[in-house]
Backbone as numpy.savetxt, mean C-alpha at the origin, in Angstrom:
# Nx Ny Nz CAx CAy CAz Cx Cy Cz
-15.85 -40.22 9.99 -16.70 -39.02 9.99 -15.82 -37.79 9.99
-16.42 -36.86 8.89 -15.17 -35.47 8.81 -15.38 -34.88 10.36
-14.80 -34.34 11.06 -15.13 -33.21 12.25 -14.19 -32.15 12.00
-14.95 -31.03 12.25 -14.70 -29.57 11.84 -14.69 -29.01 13.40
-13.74 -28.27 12.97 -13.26 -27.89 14.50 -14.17 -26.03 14.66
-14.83 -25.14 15.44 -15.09 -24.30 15.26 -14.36 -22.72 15.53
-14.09 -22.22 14.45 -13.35 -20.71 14.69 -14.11 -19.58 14.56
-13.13 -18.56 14.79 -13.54 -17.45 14.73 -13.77 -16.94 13.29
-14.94 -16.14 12.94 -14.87 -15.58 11.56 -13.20 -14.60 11.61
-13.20 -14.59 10.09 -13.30 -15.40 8.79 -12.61 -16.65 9.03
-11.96 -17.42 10.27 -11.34 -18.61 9.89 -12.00 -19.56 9.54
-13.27 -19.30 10.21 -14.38 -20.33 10.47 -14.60 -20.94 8.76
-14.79 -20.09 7.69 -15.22 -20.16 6.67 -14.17 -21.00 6.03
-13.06 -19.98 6.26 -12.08 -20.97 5.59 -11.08 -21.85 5.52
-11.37 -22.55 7.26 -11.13 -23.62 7.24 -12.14 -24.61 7.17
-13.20 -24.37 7.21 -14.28 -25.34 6.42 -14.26 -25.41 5.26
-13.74 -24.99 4.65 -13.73 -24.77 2.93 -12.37 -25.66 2.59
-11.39 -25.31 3.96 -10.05 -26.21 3.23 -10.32 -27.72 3.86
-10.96 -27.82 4.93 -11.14 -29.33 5.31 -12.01 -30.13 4.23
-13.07 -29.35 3.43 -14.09 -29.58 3.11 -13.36 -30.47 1.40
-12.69 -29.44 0.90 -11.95 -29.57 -0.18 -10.71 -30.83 0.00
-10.20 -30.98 1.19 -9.46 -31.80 1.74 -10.33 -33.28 1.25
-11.49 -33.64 1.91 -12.46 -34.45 2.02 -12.89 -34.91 0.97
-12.89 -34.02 -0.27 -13.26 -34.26 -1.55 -15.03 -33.97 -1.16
-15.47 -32.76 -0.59 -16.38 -32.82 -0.66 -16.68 -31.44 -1.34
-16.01 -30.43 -1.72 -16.14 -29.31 -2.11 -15.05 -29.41 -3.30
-15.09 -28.22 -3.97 -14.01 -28.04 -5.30 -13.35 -26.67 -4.52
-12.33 -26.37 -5.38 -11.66 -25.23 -4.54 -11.84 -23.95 -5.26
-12.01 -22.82 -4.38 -11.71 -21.81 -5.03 -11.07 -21.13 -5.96
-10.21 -21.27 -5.81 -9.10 -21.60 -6.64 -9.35 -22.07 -8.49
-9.65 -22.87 -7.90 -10.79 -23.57 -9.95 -11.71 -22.90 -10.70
-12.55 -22.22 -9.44 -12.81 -21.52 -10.37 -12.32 -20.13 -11.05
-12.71 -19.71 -12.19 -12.72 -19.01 -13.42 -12.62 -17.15 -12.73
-10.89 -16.81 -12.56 -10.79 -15.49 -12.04 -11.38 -14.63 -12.57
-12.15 -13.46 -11.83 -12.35 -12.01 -12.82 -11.40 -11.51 -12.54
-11.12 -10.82 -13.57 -9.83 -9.91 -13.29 -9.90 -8.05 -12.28
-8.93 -8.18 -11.35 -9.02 -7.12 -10.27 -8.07 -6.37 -10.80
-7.82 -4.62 -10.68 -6.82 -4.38 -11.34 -6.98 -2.82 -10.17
-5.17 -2.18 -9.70 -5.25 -1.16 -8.98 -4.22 -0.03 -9.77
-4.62 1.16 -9.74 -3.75 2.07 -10.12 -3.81 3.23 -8.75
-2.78 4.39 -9.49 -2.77 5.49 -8.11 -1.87 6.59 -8.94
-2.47 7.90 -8.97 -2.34 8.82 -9.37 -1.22 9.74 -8.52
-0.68 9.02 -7.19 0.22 9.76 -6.46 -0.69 10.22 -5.28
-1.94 10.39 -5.50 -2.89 11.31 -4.43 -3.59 10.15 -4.19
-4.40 9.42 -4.60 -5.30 8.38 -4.41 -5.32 6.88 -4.90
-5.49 5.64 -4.82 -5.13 4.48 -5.08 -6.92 4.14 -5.01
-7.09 4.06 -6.81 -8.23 3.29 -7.05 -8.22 1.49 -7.19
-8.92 0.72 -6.79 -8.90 -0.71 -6.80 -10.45 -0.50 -7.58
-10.33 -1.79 -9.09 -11.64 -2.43 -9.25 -11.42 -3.72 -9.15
-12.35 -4.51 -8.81 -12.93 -5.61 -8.14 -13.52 -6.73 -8.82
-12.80 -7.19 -10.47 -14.47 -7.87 -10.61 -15.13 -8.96 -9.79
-16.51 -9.03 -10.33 -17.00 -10.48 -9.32 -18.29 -10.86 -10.49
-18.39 -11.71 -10.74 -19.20 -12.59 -11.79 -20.84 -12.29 -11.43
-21.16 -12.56 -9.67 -22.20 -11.96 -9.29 -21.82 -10.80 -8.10
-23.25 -10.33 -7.91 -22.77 -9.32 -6.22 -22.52 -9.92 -4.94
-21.45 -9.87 -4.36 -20.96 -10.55 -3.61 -21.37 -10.53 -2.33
-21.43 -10.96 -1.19 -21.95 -10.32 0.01 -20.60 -9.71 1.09
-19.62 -10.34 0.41 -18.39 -9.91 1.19 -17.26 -9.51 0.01
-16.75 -8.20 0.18 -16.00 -7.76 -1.02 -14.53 -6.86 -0.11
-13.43 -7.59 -0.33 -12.17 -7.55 0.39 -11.09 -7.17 -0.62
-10.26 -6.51 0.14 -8.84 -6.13 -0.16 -8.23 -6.27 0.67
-6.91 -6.82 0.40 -6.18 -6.88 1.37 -4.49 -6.65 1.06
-4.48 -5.33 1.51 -2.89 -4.43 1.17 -2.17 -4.53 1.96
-0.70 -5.13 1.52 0.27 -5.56 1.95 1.18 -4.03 1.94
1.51 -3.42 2.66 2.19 -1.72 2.63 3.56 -1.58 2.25
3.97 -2.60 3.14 5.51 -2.95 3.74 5.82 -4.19 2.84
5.04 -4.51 1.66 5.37 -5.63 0.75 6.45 -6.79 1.47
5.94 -6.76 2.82 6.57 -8.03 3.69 5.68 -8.98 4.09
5.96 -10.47 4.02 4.39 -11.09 3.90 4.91 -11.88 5.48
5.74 -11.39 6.45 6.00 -12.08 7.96 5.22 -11.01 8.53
4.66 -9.77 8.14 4.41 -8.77 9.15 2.45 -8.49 8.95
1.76 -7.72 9.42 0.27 -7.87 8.94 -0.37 -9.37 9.31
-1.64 -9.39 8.69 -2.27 -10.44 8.66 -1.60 -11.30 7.69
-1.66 -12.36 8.22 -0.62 -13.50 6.90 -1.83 -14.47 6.08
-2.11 -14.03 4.73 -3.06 -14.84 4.37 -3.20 -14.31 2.17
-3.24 -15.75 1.84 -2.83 -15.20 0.69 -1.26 -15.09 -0.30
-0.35 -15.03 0.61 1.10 -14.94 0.34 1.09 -13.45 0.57
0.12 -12.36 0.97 0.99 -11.36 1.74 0.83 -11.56 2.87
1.30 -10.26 3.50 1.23 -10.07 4.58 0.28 -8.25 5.14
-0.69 -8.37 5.35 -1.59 -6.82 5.32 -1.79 -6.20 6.08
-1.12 -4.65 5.63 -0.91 -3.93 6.99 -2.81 -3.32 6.95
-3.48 -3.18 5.96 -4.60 -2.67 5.90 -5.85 -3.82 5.14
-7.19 -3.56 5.51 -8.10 -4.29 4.63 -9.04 -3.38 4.49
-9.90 -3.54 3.30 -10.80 -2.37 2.86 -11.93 -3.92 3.07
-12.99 -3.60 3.22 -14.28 -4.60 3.46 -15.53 -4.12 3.68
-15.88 -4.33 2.04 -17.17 -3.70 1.96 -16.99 -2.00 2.51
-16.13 -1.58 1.92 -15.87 -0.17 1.72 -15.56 0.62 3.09
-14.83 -0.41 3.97 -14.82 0.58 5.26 -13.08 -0.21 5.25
-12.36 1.18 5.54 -10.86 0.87 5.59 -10.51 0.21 7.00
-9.63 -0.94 7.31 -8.82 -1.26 8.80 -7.59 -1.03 8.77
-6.94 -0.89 10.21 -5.78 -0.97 9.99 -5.52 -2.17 11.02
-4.61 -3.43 10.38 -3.98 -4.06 11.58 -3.44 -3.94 12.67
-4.19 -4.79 13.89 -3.82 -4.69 15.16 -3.83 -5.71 15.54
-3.86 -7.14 15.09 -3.83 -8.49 15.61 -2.16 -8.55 15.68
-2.07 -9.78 16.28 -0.85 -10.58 16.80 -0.20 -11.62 15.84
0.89 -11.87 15.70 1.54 -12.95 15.09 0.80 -13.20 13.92
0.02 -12.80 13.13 -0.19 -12.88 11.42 -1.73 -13.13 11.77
-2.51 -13.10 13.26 -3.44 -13.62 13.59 -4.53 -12.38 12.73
-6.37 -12.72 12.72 -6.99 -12.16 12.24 -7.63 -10.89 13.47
-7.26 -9.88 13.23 -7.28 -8.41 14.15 -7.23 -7.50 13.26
-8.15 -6.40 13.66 -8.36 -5.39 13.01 -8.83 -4.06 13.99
-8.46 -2.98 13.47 -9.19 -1.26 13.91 -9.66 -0.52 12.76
-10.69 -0.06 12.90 -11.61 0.59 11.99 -11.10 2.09 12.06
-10.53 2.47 10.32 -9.89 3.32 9.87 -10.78 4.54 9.68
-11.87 4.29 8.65 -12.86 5.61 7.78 -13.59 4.62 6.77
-14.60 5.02 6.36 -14.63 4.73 5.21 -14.60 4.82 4.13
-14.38 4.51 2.60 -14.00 5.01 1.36 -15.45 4.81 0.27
-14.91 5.47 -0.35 -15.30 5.59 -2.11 -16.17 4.69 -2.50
-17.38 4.07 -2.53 -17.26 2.91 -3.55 -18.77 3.26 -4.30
-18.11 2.39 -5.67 -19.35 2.36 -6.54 -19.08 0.94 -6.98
-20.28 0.49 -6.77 -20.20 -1.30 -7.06 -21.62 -1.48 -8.13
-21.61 -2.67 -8.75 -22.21 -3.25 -9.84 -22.08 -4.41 -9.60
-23.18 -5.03 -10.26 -23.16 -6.43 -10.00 -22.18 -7.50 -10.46
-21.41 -6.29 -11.09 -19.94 -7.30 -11.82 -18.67 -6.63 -11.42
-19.13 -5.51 -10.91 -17.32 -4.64 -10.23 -17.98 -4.08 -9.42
-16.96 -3.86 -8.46 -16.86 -2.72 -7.10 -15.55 -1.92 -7.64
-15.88 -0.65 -7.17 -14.39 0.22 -7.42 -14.69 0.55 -5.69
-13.55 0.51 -5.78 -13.01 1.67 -4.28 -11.89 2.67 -4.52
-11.91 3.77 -4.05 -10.85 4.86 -4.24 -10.71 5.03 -2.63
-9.63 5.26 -2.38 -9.19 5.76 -1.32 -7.24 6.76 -1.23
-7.46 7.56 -0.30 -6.19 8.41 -0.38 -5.28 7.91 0.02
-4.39 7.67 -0.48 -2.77 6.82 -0.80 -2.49 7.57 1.14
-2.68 8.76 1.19 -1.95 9.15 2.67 -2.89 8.42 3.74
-3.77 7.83 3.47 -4.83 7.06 4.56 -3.70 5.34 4.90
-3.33 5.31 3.94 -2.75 3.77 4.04 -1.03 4.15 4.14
-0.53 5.25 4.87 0.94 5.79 5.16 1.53 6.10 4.18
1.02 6.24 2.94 1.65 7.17 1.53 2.76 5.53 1.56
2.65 4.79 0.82 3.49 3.71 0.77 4.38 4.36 -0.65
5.45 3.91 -1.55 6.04 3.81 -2.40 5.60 2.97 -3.37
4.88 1.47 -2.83 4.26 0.38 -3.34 3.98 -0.82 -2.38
3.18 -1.20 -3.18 2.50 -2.18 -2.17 1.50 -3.61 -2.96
1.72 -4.72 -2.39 1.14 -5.98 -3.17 -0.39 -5.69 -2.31
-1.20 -6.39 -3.24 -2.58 -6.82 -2.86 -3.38 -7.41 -3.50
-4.26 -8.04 -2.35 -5.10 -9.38 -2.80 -6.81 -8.49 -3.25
-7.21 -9.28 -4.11 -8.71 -9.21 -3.54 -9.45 -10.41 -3.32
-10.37 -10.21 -2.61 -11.31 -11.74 -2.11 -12.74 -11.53 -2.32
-13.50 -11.95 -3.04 -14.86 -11.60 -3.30 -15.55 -12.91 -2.28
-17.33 -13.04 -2.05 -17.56 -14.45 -1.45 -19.07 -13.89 -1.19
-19.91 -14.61 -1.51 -19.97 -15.66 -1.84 -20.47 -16.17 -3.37
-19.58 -16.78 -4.35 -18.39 -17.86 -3.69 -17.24 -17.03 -3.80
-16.47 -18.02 -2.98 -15.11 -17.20 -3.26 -13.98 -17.02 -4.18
-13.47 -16.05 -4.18 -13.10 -15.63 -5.63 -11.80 -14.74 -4.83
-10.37 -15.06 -5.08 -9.17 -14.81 -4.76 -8.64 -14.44 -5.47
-8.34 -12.90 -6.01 -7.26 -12.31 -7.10 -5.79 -12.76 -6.62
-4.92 -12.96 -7.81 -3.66 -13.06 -8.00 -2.95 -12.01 -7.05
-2.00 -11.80 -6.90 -1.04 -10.77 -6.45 -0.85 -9.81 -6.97
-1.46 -8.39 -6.89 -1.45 -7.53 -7.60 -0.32 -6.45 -7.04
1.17 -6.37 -7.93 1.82 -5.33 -6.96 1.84 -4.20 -7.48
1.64 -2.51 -6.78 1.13 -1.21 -7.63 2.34 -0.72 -7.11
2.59 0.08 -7.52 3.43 1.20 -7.95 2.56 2.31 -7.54
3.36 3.39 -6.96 2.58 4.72 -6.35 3.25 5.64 -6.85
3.28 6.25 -7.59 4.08 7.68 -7.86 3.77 8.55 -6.33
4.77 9.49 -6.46 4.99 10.10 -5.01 3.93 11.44 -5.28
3.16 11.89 -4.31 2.03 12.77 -4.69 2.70 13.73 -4.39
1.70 14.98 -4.79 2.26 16.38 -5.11 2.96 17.05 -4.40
3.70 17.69 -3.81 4.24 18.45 -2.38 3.77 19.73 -2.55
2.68 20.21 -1.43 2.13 21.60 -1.75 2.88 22.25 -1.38
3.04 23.65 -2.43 4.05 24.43 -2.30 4.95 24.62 -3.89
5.95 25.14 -3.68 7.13 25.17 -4.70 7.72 24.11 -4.55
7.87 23.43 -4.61 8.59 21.59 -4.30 8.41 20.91 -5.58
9.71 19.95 -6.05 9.83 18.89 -6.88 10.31 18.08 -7.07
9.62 16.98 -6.72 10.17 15.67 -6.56 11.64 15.52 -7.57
12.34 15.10 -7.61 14.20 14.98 -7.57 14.58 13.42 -7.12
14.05 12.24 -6.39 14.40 11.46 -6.57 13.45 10.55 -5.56
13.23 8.99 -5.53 12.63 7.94 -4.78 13.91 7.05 -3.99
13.38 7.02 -2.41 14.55 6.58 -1.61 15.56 5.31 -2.33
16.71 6.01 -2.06 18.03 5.33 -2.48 18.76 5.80 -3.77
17.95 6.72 -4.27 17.89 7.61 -5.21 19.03 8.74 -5.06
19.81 9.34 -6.09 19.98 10.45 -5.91 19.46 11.63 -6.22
19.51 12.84 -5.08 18.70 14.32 -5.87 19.39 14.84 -6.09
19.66 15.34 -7.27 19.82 15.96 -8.35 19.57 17.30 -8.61
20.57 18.49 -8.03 20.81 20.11 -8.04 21.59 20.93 -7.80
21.79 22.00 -8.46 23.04 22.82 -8.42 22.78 23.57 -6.98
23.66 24.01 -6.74 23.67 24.64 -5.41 23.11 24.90 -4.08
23.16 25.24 -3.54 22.03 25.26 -2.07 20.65 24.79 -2.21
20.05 23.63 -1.46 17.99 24.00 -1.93 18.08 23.49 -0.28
16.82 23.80 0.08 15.87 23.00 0.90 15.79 21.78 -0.11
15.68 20.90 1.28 14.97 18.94 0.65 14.41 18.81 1.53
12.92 18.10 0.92 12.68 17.48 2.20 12.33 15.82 1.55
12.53 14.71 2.51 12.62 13.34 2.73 11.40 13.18 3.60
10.54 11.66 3.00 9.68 11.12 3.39 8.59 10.93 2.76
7.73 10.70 3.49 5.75 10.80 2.34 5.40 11.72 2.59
4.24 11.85 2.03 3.66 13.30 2.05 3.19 13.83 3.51
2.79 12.71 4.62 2.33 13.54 5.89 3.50 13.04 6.92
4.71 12.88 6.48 6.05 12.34 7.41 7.39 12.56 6.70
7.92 13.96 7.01 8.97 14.38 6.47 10.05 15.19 7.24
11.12 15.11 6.60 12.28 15.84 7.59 12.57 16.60 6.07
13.00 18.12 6.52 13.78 19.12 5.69 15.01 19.24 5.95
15.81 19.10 5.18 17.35 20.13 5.60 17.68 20.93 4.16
18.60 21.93 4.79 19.05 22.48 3.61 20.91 21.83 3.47
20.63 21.65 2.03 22.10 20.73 1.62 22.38 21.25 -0.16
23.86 20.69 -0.04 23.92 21.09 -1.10 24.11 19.82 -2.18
23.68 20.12 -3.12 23.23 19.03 -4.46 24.81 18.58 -4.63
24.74 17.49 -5.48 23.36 16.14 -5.55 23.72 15.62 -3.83
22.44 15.15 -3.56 22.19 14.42 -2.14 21.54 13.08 -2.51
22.27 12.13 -1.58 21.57 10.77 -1.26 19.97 11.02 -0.90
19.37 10.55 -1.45 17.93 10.60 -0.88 17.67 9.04 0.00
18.24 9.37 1.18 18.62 8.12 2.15 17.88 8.29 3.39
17.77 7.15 4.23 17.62 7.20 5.98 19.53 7.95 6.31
20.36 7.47 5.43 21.71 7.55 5.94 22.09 8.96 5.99
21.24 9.90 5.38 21.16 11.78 5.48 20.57 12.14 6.04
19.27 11.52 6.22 17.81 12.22 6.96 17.56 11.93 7.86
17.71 10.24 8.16 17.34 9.90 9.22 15.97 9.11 8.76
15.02 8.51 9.19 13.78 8.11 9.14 12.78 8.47 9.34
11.61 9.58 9.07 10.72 10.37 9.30 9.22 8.77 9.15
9.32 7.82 8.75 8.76 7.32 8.21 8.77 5.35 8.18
9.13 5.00 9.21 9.98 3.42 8.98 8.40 2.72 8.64
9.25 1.77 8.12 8.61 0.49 6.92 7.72 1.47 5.90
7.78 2.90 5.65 7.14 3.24 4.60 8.23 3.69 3.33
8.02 3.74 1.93 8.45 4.19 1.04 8.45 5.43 0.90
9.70 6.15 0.91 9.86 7.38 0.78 10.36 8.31 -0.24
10.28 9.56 -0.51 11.42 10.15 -2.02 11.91 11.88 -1.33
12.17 12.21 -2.33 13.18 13.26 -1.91 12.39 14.37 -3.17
12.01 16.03 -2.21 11.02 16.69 -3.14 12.62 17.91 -3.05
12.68 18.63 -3.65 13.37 20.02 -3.48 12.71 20.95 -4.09
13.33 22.08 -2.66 12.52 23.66 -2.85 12.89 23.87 -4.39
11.99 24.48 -5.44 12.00 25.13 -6.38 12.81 26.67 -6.31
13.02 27.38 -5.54 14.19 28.07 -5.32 15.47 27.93 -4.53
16.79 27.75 -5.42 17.30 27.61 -4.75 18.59 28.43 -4.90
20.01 28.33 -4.04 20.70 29.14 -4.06 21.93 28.86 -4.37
23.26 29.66 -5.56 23.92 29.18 -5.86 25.48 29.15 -5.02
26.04 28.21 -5.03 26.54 28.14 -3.82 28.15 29.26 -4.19
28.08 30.14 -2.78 29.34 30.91 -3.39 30.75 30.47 -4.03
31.19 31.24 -4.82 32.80 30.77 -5.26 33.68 31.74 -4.37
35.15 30.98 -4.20 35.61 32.12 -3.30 36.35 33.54 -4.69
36.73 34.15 -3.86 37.43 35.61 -4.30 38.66 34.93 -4.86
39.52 35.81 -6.48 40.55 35.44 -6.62 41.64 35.30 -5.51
42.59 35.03 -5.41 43.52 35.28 -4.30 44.02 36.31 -5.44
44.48 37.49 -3.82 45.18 38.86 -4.49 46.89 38.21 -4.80
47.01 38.89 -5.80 48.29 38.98 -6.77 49.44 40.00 -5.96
């Protein structure tokens, strides 16, 4: 006789689904026929669409920040510092890869019986550099591939221009202000060009996030000395 042991949601589901499939009494998720999920990000905001064949009753993302799959919730082959669900953002607070969550805001969505979009602001999820993510539709369930995005670095209000992405060099003649980090976690100094766009100059305004290097649009040319008198 199968016996199913009882958990906490979502384990509950899906370890009945893997015992079940184990048993040969279910087919796997997995088999069936992916819609395709696809994310972009303009530097300011990170849109996700969703497809799903029907309307789902549970519609998930799950963003890996720190593109480290030991840290976050462990499920999927990432690891997620955030989940969007059914259009309300979390941020992880569970233990050891366990299932824990804190309720962020909620976002954007316009859904159809064949896509959900969600938009949400790249600075809500720590302005990452890039980041892998899953989606999970259910019921039934439906597991996107590994989707990893790319973030261009958003605007710096002000006279500021981006000059390089950490490890990068910035790139300028003479004196500027720089400043290092994401858009709501930054250190300024004034230095003179080209500069490492490093933790090893700045320091860390920002750890486990992706950072770049903006410089002041005015800047100053650095003096030459006087001939020596004759």
């Amino acid at each position: 006789m199968l016996q199913v042991q009882t958990l906490s949601a979502p384990f509950a589901r899906h370890s009945l689904q893997t015992l079940l499939i184990c048993a040969g009494l279910a087919s796997s998720p997995f088999a069936l026929a992916q819609t395709a999920s696809t994310a972009t990000s303009d530097g300011t905001n990170v849109t996700i669409k969703l497809g799903h064949s029907t309307t789902p009753t549970w519609a998930r993302v799950y963003l890996d920040t720190d593109r480290n799959v030991s840290t976050g919730y462990r499920a999927y082959n990432v690891g997620s510092s955030y989940m969007i669900e059914n259009g309300r953002l979390y941020r992880y607070s569970g233990a050891n890869g366990a299932w824990g969550w804190t309720f962020v805001k909620t976002v954007s969505v316009s859904a159809s019986a064949t896509l959900t979009t969600l938009t949400l602001a790249k600075a809500d999820i720590g302005s990452p550099a890039a980041a892998n993510l899953v989606t999970q539709s259910e019921a039934p369930v439906r597991v996107s591939p590994i989707i990893s995005l790319s973030m261009p670095a958003a605007p710096v209000a002000g006279t500021w221009k981006q000059c390089a992405i950490e490890w990068g060099t910035c790139s300028f003649s003479g004196t500027a202000q720089v400043r290092y980090g994401t858009a709501s976690a930054y250190v300024t100094k004034t230095l003179t060009g080209p500069v490492a766009c490093s933790n090893a100059v700045f320091g860390d305004p920002a750890p486990t996030y992706g950072k770049s290097c903006h410089v002041s649009a005015t800047s100053t040319t650095s003096p030459t000395p006087t001939p020596t008198p004759n």
